[in-house]
C-alpha positions as CSV (number, residue, x, y, z in Angstrom):
1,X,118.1,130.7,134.6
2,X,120.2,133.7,133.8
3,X,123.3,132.9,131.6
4,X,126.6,133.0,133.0
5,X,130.3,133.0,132.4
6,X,131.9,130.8,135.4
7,X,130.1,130.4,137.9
8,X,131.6,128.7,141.0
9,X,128.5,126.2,141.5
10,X,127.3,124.6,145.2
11,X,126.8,120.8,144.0
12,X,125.9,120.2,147.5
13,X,126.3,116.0,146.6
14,X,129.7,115.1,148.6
15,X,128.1,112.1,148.6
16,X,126.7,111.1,145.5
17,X,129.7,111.3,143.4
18,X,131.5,110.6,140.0
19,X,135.0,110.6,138.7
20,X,137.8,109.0,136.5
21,X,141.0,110.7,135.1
22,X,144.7,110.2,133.7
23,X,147.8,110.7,136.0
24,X,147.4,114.5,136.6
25,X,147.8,117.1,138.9
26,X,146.3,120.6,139.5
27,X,147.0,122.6,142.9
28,X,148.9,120.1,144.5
29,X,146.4,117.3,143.8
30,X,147.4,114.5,142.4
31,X,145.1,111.0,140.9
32,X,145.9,108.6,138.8
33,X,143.9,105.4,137.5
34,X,144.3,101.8,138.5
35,X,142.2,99.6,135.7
36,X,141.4,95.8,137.7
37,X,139.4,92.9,135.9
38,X,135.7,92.9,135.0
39,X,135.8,96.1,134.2
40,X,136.4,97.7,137.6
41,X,138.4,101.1,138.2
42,X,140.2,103.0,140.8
43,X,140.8,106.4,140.8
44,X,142.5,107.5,143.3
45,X,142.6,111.0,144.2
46,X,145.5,112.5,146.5
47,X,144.7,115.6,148.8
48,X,141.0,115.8,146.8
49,X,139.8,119.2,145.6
50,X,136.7,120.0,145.2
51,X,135.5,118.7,142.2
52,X,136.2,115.6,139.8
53,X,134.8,116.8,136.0
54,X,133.6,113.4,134.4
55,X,133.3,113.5,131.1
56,X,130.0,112.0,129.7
57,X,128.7,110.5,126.1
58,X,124.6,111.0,126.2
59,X,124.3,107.7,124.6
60,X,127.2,105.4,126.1
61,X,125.9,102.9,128.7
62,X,125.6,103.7,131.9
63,X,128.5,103.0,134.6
64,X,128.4,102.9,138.2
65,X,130.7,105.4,140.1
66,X,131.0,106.3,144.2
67,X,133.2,107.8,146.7
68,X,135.0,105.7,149.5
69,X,136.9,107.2,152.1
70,X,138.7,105.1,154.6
71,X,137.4,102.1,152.9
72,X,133.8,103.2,153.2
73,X,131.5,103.7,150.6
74,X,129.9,107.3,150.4
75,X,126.5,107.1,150.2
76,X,125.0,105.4,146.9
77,X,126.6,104.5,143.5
78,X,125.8,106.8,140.7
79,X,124.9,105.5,137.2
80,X,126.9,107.8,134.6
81,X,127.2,107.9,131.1
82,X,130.9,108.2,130.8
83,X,132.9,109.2,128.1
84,X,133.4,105.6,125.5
85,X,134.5,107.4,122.0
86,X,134.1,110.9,122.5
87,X,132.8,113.8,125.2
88,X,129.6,115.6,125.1
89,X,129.9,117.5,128.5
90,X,131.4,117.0,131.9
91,X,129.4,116.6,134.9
92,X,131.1,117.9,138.7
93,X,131.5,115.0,141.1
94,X,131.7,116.7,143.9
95,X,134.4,115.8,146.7
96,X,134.2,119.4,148.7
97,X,133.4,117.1,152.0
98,X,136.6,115.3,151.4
99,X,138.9,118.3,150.6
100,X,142.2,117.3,151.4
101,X,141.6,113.7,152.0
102,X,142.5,110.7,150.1
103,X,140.4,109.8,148.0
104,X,139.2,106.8,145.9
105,X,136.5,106.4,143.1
106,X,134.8,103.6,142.3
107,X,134.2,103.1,138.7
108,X,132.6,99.8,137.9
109,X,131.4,98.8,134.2
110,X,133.4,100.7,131.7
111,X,136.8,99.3,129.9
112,X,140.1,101.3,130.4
113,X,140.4,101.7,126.9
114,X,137.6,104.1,127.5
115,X,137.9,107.8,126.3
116,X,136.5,109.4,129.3
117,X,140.3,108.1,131.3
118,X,142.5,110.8,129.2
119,X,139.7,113.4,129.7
120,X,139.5,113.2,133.7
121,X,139.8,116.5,135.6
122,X,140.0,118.3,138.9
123,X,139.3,121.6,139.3
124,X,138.4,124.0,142.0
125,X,135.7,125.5,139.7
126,X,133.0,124.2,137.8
127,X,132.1,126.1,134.4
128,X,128.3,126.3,133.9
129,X,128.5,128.6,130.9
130,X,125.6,128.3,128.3
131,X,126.4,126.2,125.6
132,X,123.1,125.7,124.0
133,X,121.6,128.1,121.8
134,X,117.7,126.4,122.7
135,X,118.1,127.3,126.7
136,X,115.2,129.9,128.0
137,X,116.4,133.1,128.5
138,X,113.1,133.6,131.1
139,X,112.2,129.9,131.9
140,X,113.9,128.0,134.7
141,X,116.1,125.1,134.0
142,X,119.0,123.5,135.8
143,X,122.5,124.6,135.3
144,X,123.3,121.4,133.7
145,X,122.1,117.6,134.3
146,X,118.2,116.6,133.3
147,X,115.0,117.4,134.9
148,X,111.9,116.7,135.2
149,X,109.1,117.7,137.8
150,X,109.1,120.3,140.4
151,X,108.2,119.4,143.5
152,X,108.7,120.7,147.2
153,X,107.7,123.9,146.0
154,X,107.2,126.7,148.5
155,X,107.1,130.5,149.8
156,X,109.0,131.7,152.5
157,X,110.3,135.4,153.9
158,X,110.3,136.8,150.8
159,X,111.9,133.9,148.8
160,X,110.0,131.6,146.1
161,X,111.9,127.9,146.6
162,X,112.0,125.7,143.9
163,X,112.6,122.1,144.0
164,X,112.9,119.6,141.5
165,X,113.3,116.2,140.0
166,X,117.6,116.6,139.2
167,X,120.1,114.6,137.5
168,X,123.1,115.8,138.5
169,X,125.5,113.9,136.6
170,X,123.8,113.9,133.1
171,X,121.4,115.1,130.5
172,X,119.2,111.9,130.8
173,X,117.0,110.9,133.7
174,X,118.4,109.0,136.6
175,X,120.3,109.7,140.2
176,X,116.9,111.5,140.8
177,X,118.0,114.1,143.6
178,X,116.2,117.1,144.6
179,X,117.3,120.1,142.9
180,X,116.8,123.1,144.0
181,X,116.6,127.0,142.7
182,X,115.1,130.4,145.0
183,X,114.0,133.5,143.2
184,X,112.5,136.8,144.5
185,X,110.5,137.8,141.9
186,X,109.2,134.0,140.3
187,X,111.4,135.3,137.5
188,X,115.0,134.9,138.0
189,X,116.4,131.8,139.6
190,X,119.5,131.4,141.3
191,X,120.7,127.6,141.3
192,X,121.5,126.5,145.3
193,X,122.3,122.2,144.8
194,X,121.0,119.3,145.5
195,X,119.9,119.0,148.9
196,X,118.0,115.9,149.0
197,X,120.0,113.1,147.3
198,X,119.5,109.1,147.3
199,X,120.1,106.7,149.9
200,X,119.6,103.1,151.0
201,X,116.3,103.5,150.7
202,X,116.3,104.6,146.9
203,X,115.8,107.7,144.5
204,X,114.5,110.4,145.5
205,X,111.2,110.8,143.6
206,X,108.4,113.8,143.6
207,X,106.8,115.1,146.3
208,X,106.4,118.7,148.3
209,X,107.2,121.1,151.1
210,X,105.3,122.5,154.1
211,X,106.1,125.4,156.7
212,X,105.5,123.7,160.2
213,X,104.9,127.0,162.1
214,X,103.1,125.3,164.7
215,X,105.9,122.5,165.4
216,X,103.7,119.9,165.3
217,X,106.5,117.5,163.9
218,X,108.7,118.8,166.9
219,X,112.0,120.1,164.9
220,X,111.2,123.4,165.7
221,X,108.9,126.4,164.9
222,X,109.2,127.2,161.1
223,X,110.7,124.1,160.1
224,X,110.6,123.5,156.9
225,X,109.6,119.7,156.4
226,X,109.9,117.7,152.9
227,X,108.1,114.9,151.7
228,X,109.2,112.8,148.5
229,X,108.8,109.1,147.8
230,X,111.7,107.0,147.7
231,X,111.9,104.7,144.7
232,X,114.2,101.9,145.6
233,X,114.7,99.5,142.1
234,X,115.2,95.5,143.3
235,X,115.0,91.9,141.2
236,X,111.4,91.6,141.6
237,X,110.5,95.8,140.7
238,X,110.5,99.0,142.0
239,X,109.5,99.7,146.3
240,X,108.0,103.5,146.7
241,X,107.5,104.7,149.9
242,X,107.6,108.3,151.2
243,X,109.8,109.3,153.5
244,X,110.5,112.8,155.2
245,X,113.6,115.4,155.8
246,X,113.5,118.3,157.6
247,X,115.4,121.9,157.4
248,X,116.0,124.6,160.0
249,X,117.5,127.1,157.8
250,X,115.2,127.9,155.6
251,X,115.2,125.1,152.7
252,X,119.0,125.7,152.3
253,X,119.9,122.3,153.9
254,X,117.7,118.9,154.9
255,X,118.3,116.1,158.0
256,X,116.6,113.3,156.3
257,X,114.1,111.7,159.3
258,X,115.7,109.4,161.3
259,X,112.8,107.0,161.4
260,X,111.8,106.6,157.3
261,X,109.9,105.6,155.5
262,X,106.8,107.3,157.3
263,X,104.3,105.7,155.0
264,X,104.5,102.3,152.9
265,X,102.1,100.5,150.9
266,X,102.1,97.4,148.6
267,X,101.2,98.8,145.7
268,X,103.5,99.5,142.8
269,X,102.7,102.6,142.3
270,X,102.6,104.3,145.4
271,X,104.1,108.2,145.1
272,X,104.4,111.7,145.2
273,X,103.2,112.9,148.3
274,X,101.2,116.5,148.6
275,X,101.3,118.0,151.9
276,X,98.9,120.4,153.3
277,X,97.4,121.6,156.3
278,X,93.4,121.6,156.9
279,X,92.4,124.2,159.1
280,X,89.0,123.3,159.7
281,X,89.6,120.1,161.0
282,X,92.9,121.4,162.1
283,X,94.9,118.4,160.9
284,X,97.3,117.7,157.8
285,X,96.6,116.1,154.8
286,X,98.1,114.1,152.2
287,X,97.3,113.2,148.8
288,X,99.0,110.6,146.8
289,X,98.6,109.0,143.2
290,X,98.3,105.5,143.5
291,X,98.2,103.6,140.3
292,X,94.9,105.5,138.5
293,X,93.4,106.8,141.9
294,X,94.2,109.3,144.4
295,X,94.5,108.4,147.8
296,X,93.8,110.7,150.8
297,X,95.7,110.4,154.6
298,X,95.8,112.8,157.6
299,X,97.8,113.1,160.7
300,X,98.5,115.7,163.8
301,X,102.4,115.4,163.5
302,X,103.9,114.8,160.0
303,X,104.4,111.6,161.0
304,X,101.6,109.1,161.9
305,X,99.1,108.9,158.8
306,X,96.0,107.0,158.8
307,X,93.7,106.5,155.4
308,X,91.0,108.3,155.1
309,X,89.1,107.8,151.4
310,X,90.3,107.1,147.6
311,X,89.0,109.1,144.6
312,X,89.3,108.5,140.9
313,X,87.3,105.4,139.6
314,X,85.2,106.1,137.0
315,X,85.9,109.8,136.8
316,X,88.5,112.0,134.0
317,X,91.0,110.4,132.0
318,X,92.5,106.9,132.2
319,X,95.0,106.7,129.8
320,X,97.6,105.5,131.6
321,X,99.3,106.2,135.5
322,X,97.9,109.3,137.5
323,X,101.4,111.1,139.0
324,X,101.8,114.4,140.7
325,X,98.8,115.0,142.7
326,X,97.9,118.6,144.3
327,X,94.9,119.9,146.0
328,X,94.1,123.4,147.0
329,X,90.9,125.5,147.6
330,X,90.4,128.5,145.2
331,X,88.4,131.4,144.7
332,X,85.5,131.6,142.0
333,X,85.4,135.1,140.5
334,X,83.3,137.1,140.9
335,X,81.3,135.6,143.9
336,X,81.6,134.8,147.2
337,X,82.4,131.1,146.4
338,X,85.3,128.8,146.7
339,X,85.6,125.3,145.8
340,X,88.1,122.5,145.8
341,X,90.3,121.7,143.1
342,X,91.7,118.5,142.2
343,X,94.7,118.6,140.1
344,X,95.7,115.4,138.5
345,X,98.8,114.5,136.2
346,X,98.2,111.7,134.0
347,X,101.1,109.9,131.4
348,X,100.3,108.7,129.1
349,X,96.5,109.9,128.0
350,X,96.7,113.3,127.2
351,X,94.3,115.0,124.1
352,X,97.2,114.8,122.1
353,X,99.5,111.8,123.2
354,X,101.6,111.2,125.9
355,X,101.5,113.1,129.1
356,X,99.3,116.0,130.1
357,X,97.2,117.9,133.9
358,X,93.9,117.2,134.1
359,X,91.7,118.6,137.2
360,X,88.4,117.6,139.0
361,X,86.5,120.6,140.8
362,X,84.4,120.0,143.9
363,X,84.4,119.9,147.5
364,X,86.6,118.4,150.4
365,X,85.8,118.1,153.9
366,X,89.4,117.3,154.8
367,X,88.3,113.1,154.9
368,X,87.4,112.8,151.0
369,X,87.0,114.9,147.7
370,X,83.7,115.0,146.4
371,X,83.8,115.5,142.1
372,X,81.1,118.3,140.7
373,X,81.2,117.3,137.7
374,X,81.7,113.2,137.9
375,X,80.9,113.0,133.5
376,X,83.7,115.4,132.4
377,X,87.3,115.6,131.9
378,X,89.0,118.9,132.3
379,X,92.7,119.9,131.1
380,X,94.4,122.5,132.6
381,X,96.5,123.4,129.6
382,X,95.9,122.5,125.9
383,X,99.2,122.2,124.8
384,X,102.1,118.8,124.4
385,X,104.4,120.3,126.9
386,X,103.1,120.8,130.3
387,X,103.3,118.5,132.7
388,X,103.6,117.8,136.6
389,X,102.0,121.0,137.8
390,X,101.8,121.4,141.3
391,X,101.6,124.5,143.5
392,X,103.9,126.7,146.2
393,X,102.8,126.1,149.6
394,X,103.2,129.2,151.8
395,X,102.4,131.4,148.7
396,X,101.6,135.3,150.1
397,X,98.1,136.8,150.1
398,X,96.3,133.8,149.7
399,X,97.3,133.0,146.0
400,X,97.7,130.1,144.2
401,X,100.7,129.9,142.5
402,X,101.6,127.0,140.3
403,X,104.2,125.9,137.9
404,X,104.6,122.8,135.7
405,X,107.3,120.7,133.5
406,X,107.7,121.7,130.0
407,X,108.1,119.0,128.1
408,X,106.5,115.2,127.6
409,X,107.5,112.1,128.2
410,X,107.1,110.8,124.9
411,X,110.7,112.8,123.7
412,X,111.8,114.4,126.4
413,X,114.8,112.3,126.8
414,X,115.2,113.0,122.6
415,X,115.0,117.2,122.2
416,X,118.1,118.5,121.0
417,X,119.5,120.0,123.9
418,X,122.6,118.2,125.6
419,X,123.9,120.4,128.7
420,X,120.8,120.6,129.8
421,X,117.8,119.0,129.7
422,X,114.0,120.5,130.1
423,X,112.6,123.7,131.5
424,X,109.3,125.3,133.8
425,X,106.9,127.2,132.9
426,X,106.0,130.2,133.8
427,X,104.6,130.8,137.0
428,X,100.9,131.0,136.8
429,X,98.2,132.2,139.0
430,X,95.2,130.0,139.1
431,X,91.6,130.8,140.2
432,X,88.3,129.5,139.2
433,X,85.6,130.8,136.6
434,X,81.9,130.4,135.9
435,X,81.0,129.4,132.1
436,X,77.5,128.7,131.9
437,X,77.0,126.0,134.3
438,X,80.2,124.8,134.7
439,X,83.5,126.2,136.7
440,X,86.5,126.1,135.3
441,X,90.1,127.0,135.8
442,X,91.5,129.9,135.0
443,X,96.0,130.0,134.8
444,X,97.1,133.6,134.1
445,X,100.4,134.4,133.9
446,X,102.0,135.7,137.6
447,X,101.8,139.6,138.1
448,X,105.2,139.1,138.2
449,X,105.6,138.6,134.5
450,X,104.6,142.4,134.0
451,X,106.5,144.0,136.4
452,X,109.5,141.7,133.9
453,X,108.4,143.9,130.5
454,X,111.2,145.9,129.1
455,X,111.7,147.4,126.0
456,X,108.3,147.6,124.9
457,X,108.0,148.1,121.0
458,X,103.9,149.5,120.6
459,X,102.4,148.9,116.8
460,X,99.7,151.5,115.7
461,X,96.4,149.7,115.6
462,X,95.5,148.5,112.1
463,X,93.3,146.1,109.8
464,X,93.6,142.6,108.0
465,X,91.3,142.0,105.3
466,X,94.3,139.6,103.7
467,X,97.7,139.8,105.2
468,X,99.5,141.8,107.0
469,X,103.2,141.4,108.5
470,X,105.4,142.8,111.6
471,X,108.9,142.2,111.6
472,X,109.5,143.9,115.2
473,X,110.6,140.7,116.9
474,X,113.6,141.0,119.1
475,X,116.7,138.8,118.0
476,X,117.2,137.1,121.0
477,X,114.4,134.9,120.5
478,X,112.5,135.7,124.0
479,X,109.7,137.9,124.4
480,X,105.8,138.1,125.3
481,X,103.6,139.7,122.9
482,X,100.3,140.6,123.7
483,X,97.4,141.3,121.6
484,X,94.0,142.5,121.6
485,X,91.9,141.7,118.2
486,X,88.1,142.8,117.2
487,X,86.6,139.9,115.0
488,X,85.2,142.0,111.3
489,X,83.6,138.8,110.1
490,X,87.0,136.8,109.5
491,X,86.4,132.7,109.3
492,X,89.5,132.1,110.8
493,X,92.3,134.9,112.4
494,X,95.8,133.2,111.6
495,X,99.0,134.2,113.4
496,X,102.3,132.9,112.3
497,X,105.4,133.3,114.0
498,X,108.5,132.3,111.3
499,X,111.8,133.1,110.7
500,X,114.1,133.8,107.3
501,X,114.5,129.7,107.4
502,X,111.2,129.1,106.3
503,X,110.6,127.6,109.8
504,X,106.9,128.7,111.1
505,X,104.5,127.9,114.0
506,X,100.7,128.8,112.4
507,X,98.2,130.2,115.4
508,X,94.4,130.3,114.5
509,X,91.1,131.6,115.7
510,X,88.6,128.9,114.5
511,X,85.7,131.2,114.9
512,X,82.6,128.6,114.0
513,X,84.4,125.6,116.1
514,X,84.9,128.1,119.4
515,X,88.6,126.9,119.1
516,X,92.1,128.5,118.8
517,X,94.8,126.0,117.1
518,X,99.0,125.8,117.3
519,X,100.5,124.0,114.3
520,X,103.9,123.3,115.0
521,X,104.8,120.8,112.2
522,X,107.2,123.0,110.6
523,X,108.7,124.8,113.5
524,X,111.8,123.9,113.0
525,X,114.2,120.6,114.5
526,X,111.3,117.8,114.3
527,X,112.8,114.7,113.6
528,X,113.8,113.9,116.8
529,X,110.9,112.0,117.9
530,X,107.5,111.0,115.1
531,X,105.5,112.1,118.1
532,X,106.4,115.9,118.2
533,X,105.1,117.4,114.8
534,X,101.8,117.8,116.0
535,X,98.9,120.2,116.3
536,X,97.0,121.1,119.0
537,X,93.6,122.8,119.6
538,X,91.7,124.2,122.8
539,X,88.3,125.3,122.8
540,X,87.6,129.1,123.8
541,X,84.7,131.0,124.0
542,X,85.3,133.8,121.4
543,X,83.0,137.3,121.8
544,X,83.4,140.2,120.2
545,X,87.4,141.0,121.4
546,X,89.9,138.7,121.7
547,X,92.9,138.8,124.3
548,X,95.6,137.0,123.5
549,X,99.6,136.6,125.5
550,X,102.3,134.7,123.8
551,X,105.2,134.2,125.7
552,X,108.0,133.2,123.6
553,X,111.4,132.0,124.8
554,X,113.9,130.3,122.4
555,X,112.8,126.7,122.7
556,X,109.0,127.3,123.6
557,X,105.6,129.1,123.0
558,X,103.3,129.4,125.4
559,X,100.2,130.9,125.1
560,X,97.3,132.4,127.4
561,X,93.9,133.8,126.0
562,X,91.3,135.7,127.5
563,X,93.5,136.4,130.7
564,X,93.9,132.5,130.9
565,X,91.1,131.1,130.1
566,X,92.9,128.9,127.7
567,X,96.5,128.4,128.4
568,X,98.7,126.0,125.9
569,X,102.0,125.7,126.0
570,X,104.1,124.0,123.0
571,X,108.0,123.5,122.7
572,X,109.8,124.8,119.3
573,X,113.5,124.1,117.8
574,X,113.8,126.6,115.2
575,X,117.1,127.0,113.5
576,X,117.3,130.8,114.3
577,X,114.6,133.0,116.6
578,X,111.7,134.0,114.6
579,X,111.9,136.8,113.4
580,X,108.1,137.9,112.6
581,X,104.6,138.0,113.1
582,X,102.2,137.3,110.2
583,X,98.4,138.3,110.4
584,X,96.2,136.8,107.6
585,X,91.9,136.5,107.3
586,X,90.4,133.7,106.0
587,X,87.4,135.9,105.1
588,X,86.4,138.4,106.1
589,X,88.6,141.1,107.6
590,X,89.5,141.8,112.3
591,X,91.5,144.8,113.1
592,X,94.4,144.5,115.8
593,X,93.9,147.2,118.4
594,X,96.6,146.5,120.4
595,X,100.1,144.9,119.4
596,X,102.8,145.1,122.1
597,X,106.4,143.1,121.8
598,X,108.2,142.8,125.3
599,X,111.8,141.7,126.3
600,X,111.8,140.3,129.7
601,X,113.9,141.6,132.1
């Protein structure tokens, strides 16, 4: 997300909106507040603009606003945590469909002695300046509002599209929408709305995105067709069932399907759809996470689906509800070969609390996935903070490009951001390796990430027998730096990023355990949750030179060795950036051959 100024922002939610305000007027508009029993609000909005600014307090209670026009409801009711004793940020409700109309809101569960009714605005704008000094300079995240997965991902005519789980009326989940970003380069982002938004049937919950070049669903060659599940909450518990919109100009807009949901079930947990299509059997397939199982369907149109098998008992981790399903056929290096790949999010059970991707590698024959390895659990990243990982569909040249959450649900709602809330990773590239006699996944950072270098600082080589510091860092807080490091006999090779604070994150080589370790227990801001101090370890196969990429963006760390053969991504709060690198030996001596700091473009 690149930082901006003003930035006259596309809510694309005329529907799905929010508002309250004092008597006031701005460009001819004019609203005032009518305050009824039982806590129930008016505002009523003469000649609407285009947006209502609601002023919210992350921790109040939740209220319930909407739009009606002509005495008809807009759409569904928004929960939003407005304004009670003082204002955090404002959220846009947007009323650009309504320009020029009367206008009422709906504002049901708040008092009118509430603080948010003197801080009501309308504007024609909506400011999405940074405010917080912890946003990615390199990462994506929403403009404002929370998030969480991505989902609907895919490539098309030159354009990455990025969708995700969006809400756009605070930092804290709920109104789950579809949000949705493009880049060019899997780089830079450029915010475009909220095209998929709730409806009677419920949230709008994960899923993904195929190009229908064929026109097998019948909305025309090159549609673009979206599946998500729709989470409806009721007396008795949640309903999921997934449910399908279409787009004919390119992603920028979605019909939802006039005859949804497409699939139901009576499970609970019944969601997040994953779309593909199977050549060899020339049919499409979908996978869905069903409590703690997968469950595979097919169809010819996108819109019949029959069951075709289940996977999952017995096999990887079951630490709590499988989520966020993807499968996709890679390439092992090196050979000939390709194999399946199962990818399988999993909250809570991760190897170090809470949420966490695990994959299964085998075979599918476009009816049922087949495990190669049925006694072993595999995770995809090592770290706390990477979650919901999924791939683009469409992605050029027969890659596999993926991207994940950054964050975990056990604080996610508790880091100390407010505007916003959570950010990707970087894109990654995944393939598949041979280790021994076992494959495993490989995630290396995108090409893309290269072509991104600027301002390369390059440190002579040189040895550690004890210590040895570099205070090159830049002072923005977001760069990669990539290393290269011949073992001299050194125990252990420690890396510590820290800052004039006394903040630190300590990296290791653990050359007799095979494993490299990120301490971030005195990283900075850590007392927001007891479950983020933590450290984490992945095990790596260490020869003779190490390779080692640390991509390092304000609020996050993530780190790739042996051209992603590990990957392990943690989040960090420091008080300032860190401002340099510390090498130490615990024994022994290593020499660094190749030290490079990058800002990215």
């Amino acid at each position: 997300m690149k930082t901006r100024t003003k930035h006259n922002f596309c809510v694309g939610m005329a529907c799905l909106a929010l508002a309250i305000a004092p008597a006031h007027t701005i460009a001819g508009t004019h609203f005032d507040v009518k305050h009824l029993a039982n806590q129930q609000n008016l505002v009523c909005v003469a000649e609407a603009t285009r947006y209502l600014l609601l002023p919210v307090q992350d921790n109040a209670p939740e209220a319930k606003v909407g739009i009606i026009v002509g005495n008809e409801l807009c759409g569904q009711m928004a929960n939003v945590r407005l304004a009670r004793e003082r204002v955090d940020y404002y959220v846009p409700l947007d009323l650009t469909a309504h320009e020029g109309k009367d206008v009422k809101v709906d504002v049901q569960g708040i008092d009118a002695d509430a603080a948010c009714w003197k801080k009501l605005r309308l504007a024609d704008t909506f400011d999405t300046a940074n405010r917080e000094k912890f946003r990615p300079l390199y990462h994506h995240t929403p403009a404002y509002g929370w998030m969480n997965d991505p989902n609907g991902m895919f490539y098309k005519d030159g354009t990455w599209h990025l969708f995700f789980q969006h809400n756009p009326y605070g930092s804290t989940w709920g109104n789950l929408s579809w949000g949705h970003s493009t880049s060019t380069d899997l780089v830079h982002w450029e915010p475009c709305g909220d095209p998929i938004t709730p409806d009677a049937f419920g949230l709008v919950f994960s899923g993904s995105a195929v190009i229908d070049s064929a026109n097998t669903a019948g909305f025309g060659p090159g549609a673009v067709v979206a599946f998500y599940t729709s989470a409806k909450p009721t007396p008795w518990g949640d309903n999921q069932m997934q449910c399908m919109a279409y787009s004919t100009d390119g992603g920028k807009t979605f019909t939802k399907y006039g005859s949804n949901p497409v699939l139901t079930s009576a499970e609970r947990d019944f969601r997040d759809p994953k779309v593909f299509w199977h050549a060899p059997t020339h049919r499409w397939v979908m996978l869905l996470a069903v409590g703690q199982e997968m469950q595979i369907f097919s169809s010819a149109n996108l819109m019949d689906w029959k069951y075709e098998s289940s996977f999952g008992s017995k096999q990887g981790a079951h630490g709590g509800v499988w989520e966020c399903p993807d499968l996709v056929e890679l390439p092992v290096e090196g050979t000939k070969e390709r194999r399946w790949v199962l990818i399988c999010n999993i909250n809570p059970g991760g190897p170090f609390g809470g949420s966490a991707t695990q994959y299964f590698v085998g075979r599918f024959d476009g009816r049922k996935f087949t495990n190669d390895y049925p006694t072993k659990t595999k995770w995809m990243d090592y770290g706390k903070d990477h979650y919901a990982t999924v791939t683009f569909s469409g992605a050029p040249g027969g890659r596999c490009v993926a991207m994940g959450w950054m964050s975990n649900w056990q604080y996610a709602a508790s880091v100390p951001t407010l505007q916003y809330r959570s950010a990707n990773t970087i894109a990654r590239e995944l393939s598949l390796y041979r280790q021994g006699g076992d494959l495993l996944l490989k995630c290396a950072p995108v090409a893309e990430m290269e072509a991104a270098r600027a301002d390369t600082v390059a440190v002579k080589p040189f040895s550690v027998s004890d210590a040895h510091e570099v205070s090159l860092l830049p002072g923005d807080g977001a760069y990669e730096i990539d290393l290269a490091i011949r073992n001299k006999g050194a125990q252990k090779i420690v890396l510590t990023l820290a800052n004039a604070k006394g903040e630190s994150v300590a990296m290791y080589y653990d050359m007799a355990a095979g494993e490299f370790v990120v301490d971030r227990s005195s990283s900075g801001q850590t007392g927001f949750s007891a479950d983020f101090p933590a450290m984490t370890v992945a095990p790596t196969a260490i020869a003779g030179e190490i390779e080692l990429r640390l991509f390092v963006d304000r609020s996050s760390i993530e780190a790739f060795g042996d051209g992603g053969k590990f990957a392990m991504t943690n989040l960090v709060f420091p008080s300032e950036p860190y401002s340099s690198l510390r090498f130490e030996s615990v024994r022994g001596g290593f020499v660094v051959k190749r030290l490079n700091v990058y800002k990215i473009k």
